[in-house]
Structures are given as C-alpha cells and as structure tokens.
N, C-alpha and C positions, 0 to 999 in steps of 0.2 A: 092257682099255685103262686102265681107273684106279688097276689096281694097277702096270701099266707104266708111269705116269705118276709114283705114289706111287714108285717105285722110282729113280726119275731122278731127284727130289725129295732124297732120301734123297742117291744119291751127289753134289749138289752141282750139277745140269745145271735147274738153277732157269727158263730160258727153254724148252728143249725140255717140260719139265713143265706151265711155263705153256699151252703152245701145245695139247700134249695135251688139258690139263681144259677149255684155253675150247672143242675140238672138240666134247670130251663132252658142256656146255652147249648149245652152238649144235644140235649134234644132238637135244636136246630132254631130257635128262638133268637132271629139279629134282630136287634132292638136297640136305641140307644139309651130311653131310662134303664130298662135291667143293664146294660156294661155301668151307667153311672149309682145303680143303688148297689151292684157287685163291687163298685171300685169301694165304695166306702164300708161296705161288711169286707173287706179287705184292708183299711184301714184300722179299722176295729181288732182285725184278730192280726196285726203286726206286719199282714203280708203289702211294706208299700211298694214294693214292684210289680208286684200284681195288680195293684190299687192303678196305677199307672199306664199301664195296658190296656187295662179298662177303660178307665178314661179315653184314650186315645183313640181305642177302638169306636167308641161310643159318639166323640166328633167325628169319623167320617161315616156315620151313619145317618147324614142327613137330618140333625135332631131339630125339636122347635128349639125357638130361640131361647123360652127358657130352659129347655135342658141344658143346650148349648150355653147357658152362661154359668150354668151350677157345674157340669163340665169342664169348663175352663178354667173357674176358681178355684174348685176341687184340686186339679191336675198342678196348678202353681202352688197349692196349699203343700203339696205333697210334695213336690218338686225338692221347694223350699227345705220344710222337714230332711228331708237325705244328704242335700246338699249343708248342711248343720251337723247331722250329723256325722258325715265323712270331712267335715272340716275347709269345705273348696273353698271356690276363689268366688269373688262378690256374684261375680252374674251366672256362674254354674253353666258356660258354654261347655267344659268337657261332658259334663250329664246327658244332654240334649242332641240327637243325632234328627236336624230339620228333616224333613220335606225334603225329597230333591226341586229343583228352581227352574232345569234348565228350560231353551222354550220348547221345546218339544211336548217336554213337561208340561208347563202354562197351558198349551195350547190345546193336549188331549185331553187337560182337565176343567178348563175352561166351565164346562158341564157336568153335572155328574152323571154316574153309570144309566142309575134309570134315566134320567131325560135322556141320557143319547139313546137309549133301548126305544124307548117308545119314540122318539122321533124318525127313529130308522123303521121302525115295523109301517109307522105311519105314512112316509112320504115314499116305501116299497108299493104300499096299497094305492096310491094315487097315482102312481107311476102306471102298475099293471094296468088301474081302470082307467088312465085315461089312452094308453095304449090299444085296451080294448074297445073303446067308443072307436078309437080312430080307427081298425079295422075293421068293426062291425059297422060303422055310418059311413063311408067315406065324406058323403056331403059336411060331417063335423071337421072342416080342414084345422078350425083352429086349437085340435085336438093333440096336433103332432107338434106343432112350435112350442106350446105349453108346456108339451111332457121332455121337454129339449132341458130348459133349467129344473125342474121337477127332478130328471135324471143327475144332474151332477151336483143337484144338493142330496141327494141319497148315497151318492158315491162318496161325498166328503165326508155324511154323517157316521156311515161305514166305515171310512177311514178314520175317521176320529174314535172311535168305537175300539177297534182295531188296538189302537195306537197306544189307547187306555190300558187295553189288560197287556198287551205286551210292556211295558211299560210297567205296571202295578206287579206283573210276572217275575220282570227283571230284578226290581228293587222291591227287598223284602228288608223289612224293619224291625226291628225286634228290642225286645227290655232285658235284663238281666234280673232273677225273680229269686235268686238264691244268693244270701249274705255271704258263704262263705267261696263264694266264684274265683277261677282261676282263669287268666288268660296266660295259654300255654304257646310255647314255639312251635309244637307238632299236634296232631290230631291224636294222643295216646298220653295216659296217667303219667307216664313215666319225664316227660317231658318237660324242663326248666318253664314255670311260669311266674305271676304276679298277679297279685291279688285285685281286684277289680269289685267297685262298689255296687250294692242293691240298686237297680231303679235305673240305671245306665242304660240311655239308649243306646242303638248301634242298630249298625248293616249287616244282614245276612250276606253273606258273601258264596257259600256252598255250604252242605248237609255232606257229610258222610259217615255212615252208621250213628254213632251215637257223639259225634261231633264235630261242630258248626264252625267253620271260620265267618269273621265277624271283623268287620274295622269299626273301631272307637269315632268318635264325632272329632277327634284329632287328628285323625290318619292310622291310627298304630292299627296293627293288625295282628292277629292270633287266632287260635281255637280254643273253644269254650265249650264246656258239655253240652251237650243238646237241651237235657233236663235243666239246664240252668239257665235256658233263657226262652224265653215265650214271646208269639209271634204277634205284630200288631196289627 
C-alpha cells in the first residue's frame, strides 16, 4: 500500500496519495518516511500545516539520517512558505513553538523511548538472574555485590523511562492545520477572538469538549477549536 501510495505520488494524483498514507497512519503505521512522503502529498494539495506535523512527527521517530535530512529541509522549506505568506518577521520565532529545554527535559530525553525500553527490560533480567544464582549457589558470593550496581542502574533507567512519558504527557504540541483559525478569549463560538496563521506551532494547554487552549510560542494564550489544530 505504500509503495501504491508512493507511486500515485510520483505520477501527480497527490490527493489519492494523500488518502492512501493518512489510511496507512490511522491503521496504526508509525514510520518516519510515510509522516515525510504524507507531509509532502500535503504540500501538494495546499494542506501546509499538516505538511508540518508530519514532518515533525516524522523527526522524532527515530529516522535514518537520510530521512532525517529530507525531514528537516522539507519542514524549513515549508516553514519558510507560511511564514511569506503571512507576511512575518525575518526568523519567523512567533511560527515555531521549540522543544521544551528544561534539564529535566535534557535529561529524560537524553535517550530515546525504545532504548530506555529495552535497556530497562534488559538490566531487570540481569538483576533477577543474578539474584537467582545468588540464591540458588550460595558458594557464587560474587553474585550479590554485582547485582548491588545492576540494581540501581535499572532503577535510574526506570526512572528515566518514567520521567519521559510523564513529561511527553505533560507537554503536548500541536500545529494549527486550518487557514481560517481563531484564537478566542473563552472556550465557545460566541467569544471575541483573532485570527491566527496556518502552520503555527503552539502548546496544548487543556482539551475541553471541542476546544483546546493553547499558548502561542510568544506567551499569548486562548482557545482554539479542537478541529483546527492537530497534535504533533
């Protein structure tokens, strides 16, 4: 299906393609080329805040380096493009909602998910068996001093594990994927807002019913439909 997808891509049928790769996703498909061949059959048919999510989604999915650099180009290419046409300021900081930095941050990300996964599954199993030698042999004395650091490097990797998805839990990122977007003062239609560009990163802040408060990469803050912004 994705190379049927890639192939309708290729002759120019940039919405059938679209339609393809978002099945592929919604069927359960994390990949980083399908987010970057969806970001650009999203480029294609106009949609570039979706183009954008994709991308972004697509780096932290661990890609090789060459994805990771078509990726990268891609997501500036498009950047760029929005930031043009909404008319910003040279480096387009209000577009761009980073990364949180803090160290805590640094620190649970240090690694990514699967390494800490299998490192944690990994040094549980060395722990139990050499726990087990040591009760099963006693004559194995140097069985229990070994499982001493063993143990509190599974406890940190734990912790770092931990620390990750709480963390990835907390802060949720999101793009603005609809042109005609409002950022409102209250969570209801009726409520004074302003207009707010395609392609906008920003912070999920809360969910309720069918909308999102969200702080801009400036500070400003509001509610934004739900349907108008997609998660990264």
């Amino acid at each position: 299906q994705f190379e049927q997808a890639n192939e309708l891509l290729t002759r120019g049928e940039a919405a059938e393609a679209r339609s393809r790769y978002e099945a592929l996703r919604a069927g359960g498909i994390t990949d980083a080329a399908l987010e970057h061949n969806l970001g650009n059959a999203y480029v294609r048919t106009g949609s570039l805040g979706r183009a954008i999510g994709a991308y972004r989604r697509g780096l932290r999915l661990e890609p090789s380096p060459k994805v990771e650099e078509a990726l990268s180009r891609n997501l500036e290419i498009v950047r760029r493009q929005l930031q043009d046409r909404y008319r910003s300021g040279e480096d387009g900081r209000q577009f761009i909602y980073a990364d949180p930095g803090g160290l805590w941050y640094r620190l649970t990300h240090l690694l990514s998910s699967s390494v800490l996964t299998w490192l944690a599954v990994l040094s549980w199993i060395v722990l139990i068996g050499l726990l087990t030698l040591r009760r099963l042999s006693p004559r194995l004395s140097w069985a229990g001093p070994v499982a001493i650091p063993i143990g509190l490097v599974t406890c940190l990797v734990f912790v770092l594990l931990w620390g990750q998805t709480s963390v990835d839990k907390e802060i949720s990122l999101g793009v603005i994927v609809n042109s005609k977007a409002s950022l409102k003062d209250g969570p209801h239609s009726d409520a004074r807002g302003v207009p707010v560009a395609e392609g906008m990163e920003l912070r999920v802040l809360e969910s309720r019913e069918n909308w999102s408060q969200v702080e801009l990469a400036g500070g400003r803050r509001g509610w934004i439909a739900s349907a108008s912004v997609e998660s990264l």
